[in-house]
C-alpha positions as a Markdown table, in Angstrom:
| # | Residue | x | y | z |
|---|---|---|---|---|
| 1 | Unk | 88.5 | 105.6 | 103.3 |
| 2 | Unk | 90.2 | 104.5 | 106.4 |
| 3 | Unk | 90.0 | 106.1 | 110.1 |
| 4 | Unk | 92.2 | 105.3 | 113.1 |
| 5 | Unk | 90.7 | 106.2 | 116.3 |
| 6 | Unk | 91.6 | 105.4 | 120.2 |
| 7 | Unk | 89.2 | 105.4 | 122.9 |
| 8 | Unk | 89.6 | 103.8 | 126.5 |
| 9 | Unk | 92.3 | 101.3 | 125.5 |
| 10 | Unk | 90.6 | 100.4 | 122.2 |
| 11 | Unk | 92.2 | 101.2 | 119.0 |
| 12 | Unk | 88.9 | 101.2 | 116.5 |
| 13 | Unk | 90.1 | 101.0 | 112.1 |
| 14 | Unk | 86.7 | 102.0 | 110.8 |
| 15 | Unk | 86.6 | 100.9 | 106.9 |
| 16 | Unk | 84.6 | 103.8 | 105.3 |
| 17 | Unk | 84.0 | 103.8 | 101.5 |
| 18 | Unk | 80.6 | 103.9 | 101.2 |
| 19 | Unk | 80.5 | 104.4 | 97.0 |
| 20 | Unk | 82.8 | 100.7 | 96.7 |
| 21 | Unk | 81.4 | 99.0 | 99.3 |
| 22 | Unk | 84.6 | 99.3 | 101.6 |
| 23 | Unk | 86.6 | 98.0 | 98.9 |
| 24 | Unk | 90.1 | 98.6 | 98.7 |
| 25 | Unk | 92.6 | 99.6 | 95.6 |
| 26 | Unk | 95.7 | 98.9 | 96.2 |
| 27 | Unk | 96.8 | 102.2 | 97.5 |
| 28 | Unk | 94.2 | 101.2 | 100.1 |
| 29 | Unk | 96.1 | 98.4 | 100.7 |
| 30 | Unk | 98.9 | 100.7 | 101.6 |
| 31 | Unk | 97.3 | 102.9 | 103.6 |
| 32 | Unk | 95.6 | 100.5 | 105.9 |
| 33 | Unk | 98.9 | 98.8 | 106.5 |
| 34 | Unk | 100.7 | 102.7 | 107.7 |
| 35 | Unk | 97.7 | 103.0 | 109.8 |
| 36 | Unk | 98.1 | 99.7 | 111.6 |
| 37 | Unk | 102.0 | 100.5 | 112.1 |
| 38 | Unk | 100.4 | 103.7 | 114.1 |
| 39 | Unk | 98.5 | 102.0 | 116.6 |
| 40 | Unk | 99.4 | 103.3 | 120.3 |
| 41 | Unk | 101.7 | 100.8 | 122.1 |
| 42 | Unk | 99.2 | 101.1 | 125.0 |
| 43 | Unk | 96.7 | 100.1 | 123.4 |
| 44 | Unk | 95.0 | 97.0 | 125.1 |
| 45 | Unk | 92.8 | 95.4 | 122.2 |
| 46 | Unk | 91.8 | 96.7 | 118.7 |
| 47 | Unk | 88.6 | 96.4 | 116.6 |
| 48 | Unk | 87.9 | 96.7 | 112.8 |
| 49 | Unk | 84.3 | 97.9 | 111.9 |
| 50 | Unk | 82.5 | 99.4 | 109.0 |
| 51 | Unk | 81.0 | 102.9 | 108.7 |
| 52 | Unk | 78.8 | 101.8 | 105.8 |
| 53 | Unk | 75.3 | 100.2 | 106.6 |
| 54 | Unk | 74.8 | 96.4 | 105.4 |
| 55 | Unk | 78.4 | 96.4 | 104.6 |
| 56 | Unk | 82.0 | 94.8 | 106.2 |
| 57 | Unk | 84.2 | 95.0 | 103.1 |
| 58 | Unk | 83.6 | 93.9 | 99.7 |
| 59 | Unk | 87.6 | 93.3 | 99.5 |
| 60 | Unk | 89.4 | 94.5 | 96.9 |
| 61 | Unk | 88.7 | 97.1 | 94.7 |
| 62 | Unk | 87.8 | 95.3 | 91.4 |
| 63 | Unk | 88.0 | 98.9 | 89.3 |
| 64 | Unk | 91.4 | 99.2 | 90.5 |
| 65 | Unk | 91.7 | 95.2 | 89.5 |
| 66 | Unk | 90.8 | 95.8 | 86.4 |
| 67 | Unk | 94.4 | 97.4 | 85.2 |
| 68 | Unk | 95.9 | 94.0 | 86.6 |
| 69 | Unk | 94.5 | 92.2 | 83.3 |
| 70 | Unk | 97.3 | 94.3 | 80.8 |
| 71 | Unk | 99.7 | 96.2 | 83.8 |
| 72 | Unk | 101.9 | 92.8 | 84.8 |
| 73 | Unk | 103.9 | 95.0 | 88.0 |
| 74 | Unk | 100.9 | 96.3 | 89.2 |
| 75 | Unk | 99.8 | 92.8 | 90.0 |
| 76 | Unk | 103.0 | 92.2 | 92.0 |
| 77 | Unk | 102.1 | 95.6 | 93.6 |
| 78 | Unk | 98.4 | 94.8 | 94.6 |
| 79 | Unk | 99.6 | 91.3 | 95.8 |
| 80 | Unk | 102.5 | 92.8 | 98.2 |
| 81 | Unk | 100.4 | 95.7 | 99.3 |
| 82 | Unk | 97.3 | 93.5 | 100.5 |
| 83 | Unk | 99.8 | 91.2 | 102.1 |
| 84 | Unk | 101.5 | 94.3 | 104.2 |
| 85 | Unk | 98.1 | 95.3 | 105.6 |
| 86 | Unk | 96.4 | 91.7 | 106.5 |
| 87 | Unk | 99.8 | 90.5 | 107.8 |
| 88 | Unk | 100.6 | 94.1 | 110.0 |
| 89 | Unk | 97.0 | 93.2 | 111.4 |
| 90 | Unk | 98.1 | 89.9 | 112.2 |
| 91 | Unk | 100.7 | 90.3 | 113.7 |
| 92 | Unk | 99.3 | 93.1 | 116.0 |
| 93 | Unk | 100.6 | 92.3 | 119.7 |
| 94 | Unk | 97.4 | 93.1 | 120.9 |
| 95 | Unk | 93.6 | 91.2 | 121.1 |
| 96 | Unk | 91.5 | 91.7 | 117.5 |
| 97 | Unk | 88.6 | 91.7 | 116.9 |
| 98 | Unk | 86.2 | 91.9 | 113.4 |
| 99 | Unk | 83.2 | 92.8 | 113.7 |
| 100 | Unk | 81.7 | 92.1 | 110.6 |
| 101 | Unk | 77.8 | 93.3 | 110.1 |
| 102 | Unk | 76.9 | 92.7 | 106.4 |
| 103 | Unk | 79.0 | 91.4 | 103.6 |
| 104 | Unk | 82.4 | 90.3 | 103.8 |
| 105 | Unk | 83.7 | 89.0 | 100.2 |
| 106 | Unk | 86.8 | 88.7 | 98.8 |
| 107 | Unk | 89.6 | 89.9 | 100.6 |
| 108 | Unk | 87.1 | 91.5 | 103.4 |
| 109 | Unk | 87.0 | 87.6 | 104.5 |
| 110 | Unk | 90.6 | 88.1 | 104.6 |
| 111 | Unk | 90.9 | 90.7 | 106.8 |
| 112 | Unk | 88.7 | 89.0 | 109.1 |
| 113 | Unk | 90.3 | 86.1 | 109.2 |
| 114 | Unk | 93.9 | 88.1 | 110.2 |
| 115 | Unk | 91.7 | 89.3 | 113.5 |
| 116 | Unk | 91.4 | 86.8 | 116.6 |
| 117 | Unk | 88.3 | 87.1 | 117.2 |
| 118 | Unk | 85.0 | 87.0 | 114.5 |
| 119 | Unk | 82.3 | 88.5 | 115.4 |
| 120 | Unk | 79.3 | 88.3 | 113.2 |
| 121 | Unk | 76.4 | 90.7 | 113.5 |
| 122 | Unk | 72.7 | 89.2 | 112.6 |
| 123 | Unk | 73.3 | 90.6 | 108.8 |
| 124 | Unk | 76.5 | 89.1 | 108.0 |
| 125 | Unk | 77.1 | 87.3 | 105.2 |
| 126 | Unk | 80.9 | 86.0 | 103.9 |
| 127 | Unk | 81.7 | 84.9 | 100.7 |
| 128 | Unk | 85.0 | 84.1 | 98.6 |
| 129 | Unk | 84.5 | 84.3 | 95.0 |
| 130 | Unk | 87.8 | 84.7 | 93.1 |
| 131 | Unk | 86.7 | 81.4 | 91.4 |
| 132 | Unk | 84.0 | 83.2 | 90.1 |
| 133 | Unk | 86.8 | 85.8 | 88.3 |
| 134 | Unk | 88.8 | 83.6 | 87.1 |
| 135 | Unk | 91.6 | 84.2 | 90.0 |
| 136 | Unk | 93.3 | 82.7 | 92.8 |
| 137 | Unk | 93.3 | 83.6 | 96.6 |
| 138 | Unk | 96.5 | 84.7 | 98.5 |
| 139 | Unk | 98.2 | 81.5 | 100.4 |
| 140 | Unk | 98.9 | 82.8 | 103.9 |
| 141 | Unk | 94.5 | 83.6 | 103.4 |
| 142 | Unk | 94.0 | 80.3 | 102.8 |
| 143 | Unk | 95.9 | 78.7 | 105.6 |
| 144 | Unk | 93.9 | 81.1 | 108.2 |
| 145 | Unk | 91.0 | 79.9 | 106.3 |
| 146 | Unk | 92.2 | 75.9 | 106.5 |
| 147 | Unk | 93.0 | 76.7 | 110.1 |
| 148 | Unk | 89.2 | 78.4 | 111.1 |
| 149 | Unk | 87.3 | 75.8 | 109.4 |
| 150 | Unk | 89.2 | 72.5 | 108.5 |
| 151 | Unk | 90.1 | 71.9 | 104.2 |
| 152 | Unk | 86.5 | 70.5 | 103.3 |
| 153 | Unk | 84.6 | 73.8 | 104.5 |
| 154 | Unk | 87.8 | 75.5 | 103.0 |
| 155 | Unk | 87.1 | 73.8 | 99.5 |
| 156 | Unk | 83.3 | 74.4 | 99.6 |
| 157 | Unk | 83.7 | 78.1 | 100.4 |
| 158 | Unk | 86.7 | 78.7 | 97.5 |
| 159 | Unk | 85.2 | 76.1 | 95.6 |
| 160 | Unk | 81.7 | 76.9 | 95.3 |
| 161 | Unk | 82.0 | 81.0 | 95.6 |
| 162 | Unk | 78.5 | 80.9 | 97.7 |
| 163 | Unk | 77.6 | 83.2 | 100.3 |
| 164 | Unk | 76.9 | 81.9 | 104.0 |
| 165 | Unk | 75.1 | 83.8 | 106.6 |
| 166 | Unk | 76.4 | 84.5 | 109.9 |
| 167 | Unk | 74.5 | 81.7 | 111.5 |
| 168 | Unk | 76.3 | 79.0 | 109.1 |
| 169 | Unk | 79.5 | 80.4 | 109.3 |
| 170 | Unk | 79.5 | 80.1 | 113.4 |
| 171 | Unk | 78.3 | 76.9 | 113.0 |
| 172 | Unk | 81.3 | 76.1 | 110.7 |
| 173 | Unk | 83.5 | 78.4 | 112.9 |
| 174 | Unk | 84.7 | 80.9 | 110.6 |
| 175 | Unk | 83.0 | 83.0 | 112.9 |
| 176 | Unk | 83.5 | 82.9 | 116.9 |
| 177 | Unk | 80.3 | 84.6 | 117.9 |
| 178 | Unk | 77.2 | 86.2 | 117.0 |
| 179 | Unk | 76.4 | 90.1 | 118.3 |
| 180 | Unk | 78.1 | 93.1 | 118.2 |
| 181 | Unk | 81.9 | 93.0 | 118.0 |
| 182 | Unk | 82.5 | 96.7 | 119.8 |
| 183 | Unk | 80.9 | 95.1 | 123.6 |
| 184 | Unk | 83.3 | 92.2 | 122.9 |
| 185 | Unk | 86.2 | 94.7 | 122.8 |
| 186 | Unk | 84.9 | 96.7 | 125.5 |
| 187 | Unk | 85.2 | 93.3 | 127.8 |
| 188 | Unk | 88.6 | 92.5 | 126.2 |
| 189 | Unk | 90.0 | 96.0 | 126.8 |
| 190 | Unk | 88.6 | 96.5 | 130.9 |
| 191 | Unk | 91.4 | 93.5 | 131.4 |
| 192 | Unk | 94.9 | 94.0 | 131.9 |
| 193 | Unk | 97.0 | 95.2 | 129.2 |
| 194 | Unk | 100.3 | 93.2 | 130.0 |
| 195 | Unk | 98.4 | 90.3 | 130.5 |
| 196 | Unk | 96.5 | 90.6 | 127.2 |
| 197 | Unk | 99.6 | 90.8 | 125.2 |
| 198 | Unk | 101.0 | 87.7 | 126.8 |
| 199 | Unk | 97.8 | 85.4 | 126.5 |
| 200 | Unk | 98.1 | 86.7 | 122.8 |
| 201 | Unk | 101.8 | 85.6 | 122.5 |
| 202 | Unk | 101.4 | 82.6 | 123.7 |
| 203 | Unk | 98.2 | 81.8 | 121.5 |
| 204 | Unk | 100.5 | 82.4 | 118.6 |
| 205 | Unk | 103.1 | 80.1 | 119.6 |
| 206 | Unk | 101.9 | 78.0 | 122.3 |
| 207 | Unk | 104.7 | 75.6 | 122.0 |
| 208 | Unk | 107.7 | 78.6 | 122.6 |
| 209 | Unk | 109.3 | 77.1 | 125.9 |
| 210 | Unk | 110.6 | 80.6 | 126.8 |
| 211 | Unk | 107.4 | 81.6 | 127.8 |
| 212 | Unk | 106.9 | 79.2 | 130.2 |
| 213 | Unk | 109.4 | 82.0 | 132.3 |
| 214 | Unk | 107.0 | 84.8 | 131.3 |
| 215 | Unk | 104.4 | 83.3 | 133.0 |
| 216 | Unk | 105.9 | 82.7 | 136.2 |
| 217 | Unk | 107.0 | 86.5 | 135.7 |
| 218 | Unk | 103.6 | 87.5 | 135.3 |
| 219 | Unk | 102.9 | 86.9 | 139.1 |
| 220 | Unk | 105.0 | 89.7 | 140.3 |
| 221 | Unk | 103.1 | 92.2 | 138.2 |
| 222 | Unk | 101.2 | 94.7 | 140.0 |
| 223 | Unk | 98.0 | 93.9 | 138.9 |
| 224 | Unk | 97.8 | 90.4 | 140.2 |
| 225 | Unk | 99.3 | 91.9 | 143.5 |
| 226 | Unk | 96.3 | 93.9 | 142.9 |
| 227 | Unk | 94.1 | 91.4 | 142.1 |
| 228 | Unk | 94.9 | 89.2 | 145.0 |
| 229 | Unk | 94.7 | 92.4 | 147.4 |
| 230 | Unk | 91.2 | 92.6 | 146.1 |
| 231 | Unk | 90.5 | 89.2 | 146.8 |
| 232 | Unk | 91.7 | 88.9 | 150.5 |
| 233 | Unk | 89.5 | 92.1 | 151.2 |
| 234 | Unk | 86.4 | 90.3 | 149.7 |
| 235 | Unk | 87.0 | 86.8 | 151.8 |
């Protein structure tokens, strides 16, 4: 259902449930959150793709949703368990990146929108229908969503339930770019890994004054005493 793999700094979650269009029950929930505990500290950036063809994630698992109409704790379990996993992505230390290449619905939008970075192949499409079932969407979703796109593309997305193609949503900028989201993490990953974790602190929290001190820190790291050694040889 869900794979974990590391290659050459880049920790790759590859979403691969073919016969439910990489949608997740709620013990899918859980597992995808134990696998993003396991990522390798050194790991300079991570990706999450999709295994199945014309397909990101369809979200959650609306078989397994079903239950939630009769079984009241299960829909306290679900709501916890999807939380777990798009917040452990989120709060990854490390550069994200979704490449979505095909349909993202539901809570696949979700997951996308816990990654830094969107990249949307030439087939995606994203749409967020729980209006359509009669349901709400998670809050912490919806203020990634407010903060990607601004509250009237927000409304018209939860509002209206209709799908947009990956040229509208760049234009809208719930997605960054268009192409393939694995080259992207190939560039992120040849940088330094240090550095990459503290550009992503401090897009987080941007106003935290202690970092200020790891910047200045940063100079006496070896690879900008690299770095510059390569630049006075080149001058």
């Amino acid at each position: 259902m869900i794979a974990l793999d590391v290659a050459d700094g880049i920790a790759t979650v590859t979403l691969d449930r073919p016969d439910a269009r990489n949608a997740l029950p709620t013990s899918g929930w859980r597992a995808l959150a134990d696998l993003l505990g396991r990522v390798p500290a050194d790991a300079a950036a991570l990706a999450v793709v999709s295994a199945v063809p014309g397909t990101f994630s369809a979200g959650a698992d609306l078989a397994d949703l079903a239950r939630l109409v009769d079984d009241v704790p299960a829909r306290t379990a679900f709501r916890l368990a999807m939380h777990d996993a798009v917040e452990a992505l989120a709060a990854l230390p490390i550069p994200t990146i979704a490449a979505v290449d095909g349909a993202a619905f539901g809570a696949g939008v979700a997951l996308a929108l816990a990654c830094d970075v969107i990249v949307a192949g030439a087939d995606a499409r994203f749409a967020i229908p729980p209006a359509r079932l009669g349901i709400g969407y998670p809050p912490g979703d919806v203020a990634r969503l407010l903060d990607r796109v601004g509250k009237g593309q927000a409304a018209r997305l939860l509002f209206t339930a209709a799908p947009v193609d990956a040229a509208e949503a760049l234009r809208i900028g719930l997605a960054d770019l268009t192409g393939d989201g694995t080259d992207i993490a190939r560039s992120i990953a040849a940088n330094d890994a240090d550095a990459l974790r503290l550009l992503k602190k401090t897009l987080v929290s941007p106003r935290d004054s202690s970092l200020a001190a790891a910047f200045e820190a940063s100079f006496g790291s070896p690879a900008f005493a690299n770095g510059v050694s390569r630049y006075r040889r080149t001058t």
